[in-house]
C-alpha positions in Angstrom: 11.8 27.4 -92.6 10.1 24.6 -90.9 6.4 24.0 -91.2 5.9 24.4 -87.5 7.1 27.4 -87.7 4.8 28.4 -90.6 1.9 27.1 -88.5 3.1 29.1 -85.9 3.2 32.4 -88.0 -0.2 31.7 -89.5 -1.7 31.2 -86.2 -0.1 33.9 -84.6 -1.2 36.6 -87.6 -4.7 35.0 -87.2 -4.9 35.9 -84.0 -4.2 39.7 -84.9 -6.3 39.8 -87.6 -9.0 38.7 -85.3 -8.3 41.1 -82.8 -7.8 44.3 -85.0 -11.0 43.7 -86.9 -12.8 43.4 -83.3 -14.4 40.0 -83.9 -12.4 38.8 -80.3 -11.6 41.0 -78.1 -8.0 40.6 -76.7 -6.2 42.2 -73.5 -2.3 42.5 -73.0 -1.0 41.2 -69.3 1.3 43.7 -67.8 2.9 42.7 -64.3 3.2 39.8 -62.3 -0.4 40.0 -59.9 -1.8 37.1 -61.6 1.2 34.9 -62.0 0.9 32.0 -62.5 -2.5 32.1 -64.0 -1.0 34.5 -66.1 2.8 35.5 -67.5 3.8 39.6 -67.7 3.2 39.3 -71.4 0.4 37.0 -71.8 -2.5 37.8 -74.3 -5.8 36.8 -73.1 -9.8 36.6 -74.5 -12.4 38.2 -72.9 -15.8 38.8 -73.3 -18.9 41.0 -72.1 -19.0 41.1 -68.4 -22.1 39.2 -68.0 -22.9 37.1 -65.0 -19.9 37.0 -62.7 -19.9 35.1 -60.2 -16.9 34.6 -57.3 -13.8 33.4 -58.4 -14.3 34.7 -62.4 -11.1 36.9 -63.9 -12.6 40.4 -64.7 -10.7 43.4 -66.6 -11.8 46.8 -65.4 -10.5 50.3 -65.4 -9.4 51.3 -61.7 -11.4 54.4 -61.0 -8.3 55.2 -58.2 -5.9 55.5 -61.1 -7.7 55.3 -64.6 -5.5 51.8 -65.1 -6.9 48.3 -66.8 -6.4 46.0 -64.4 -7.0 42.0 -64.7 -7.6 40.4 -61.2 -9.7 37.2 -59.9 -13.2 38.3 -58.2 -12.7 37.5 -54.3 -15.9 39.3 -53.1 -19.7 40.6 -54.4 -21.1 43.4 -52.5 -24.6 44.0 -54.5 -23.1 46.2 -57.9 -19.5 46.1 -56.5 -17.1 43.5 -57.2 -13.7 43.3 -54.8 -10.6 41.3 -56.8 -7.4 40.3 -56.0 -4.3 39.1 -58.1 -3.2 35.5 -57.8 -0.4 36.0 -56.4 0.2 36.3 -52.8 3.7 37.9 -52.6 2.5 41.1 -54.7 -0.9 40.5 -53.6 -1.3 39.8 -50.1 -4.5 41.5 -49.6 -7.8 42.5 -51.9 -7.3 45.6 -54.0 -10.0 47.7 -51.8 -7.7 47.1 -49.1 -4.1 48.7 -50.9 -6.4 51.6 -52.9 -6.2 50.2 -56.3 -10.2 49.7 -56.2 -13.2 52.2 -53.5 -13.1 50.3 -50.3 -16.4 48.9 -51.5 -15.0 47.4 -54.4 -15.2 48.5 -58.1 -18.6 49.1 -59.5 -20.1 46.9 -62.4 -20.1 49.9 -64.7 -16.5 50.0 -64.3 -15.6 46.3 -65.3 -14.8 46.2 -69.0 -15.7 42.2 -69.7 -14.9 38.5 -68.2 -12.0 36.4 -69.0 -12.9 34.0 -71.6 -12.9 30.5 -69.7 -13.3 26.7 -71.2 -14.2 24.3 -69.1 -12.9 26.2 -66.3 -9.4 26.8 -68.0 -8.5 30.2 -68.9 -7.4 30.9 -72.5 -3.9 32.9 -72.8 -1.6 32.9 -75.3 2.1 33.4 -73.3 4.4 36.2 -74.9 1.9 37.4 -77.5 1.1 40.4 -75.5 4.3 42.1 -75.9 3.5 43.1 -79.1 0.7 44.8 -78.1 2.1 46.3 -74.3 5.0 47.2 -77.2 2.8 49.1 -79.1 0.9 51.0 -76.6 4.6 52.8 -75.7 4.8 53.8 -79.1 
């Protein structure tokens, strides 16, 4: 075995051990909305949802269907936020528009935290979601 791929192992069962013990708080990506921000698989950071502000990627549970979903902040409407994925074929139009959010947009007690951003970049780890979208079927 190579020592990248060591690094690569160590890195990777960091990451896990970090998330199970609940020091970071990670989120799978499931589905192509937010492509190419994101990849179907990706695992991504968050943190509490504390001031969001237009444009910011927020995870919250759709109160239409009781799913997480991870999309970009388009609109603020007082205590409602309206989001849209990325990407314009699967997404041509808000969520409060197709029913995955109230037309008013989803309520701040609804979102579950804010993407973790650097410098404006947004911290994903490609593929390393599987394991935990594998899981969840389990």
């Amino acid at each position: 075995m190579k020592k990248s791929d060591i690094v690569i192992i160590i890195f990777i069962a960091f990451v896990y051990i970090l998330f199970f013990t609940n020091i970071i708080t990670t989120a799978s990506v499931e589905g192509v909305s937010m492509y190419p921000v994101f990849q179907n698989g990706a695992l991504t950071f968050y943190g509490p949802p504390e001031n969001i502000q237009y444009h910011n990627v927020i995870i919250y549970k759709s109160p239409e269907y009781g799913i997480y979903i991870i999309h970009r902040v388009v609109g603020i409407d007082g205590n409602h936020y309206i989001t849209q994925g990325v990407d314009n074929i699967s997404n041509p139009y808000p969520d409060n528009r197709i029913g995955l959010e109230p037309p008013q947009g989803i309520p701040s007690t609804d979102v579950i935290g804010k993407v973790t951003e650097v410098n404006g970049y947004i911290i994903s780890i490609p593929y390393l979601g599987y394991l935990s979208i594998l899981f969840s079927y389990l």
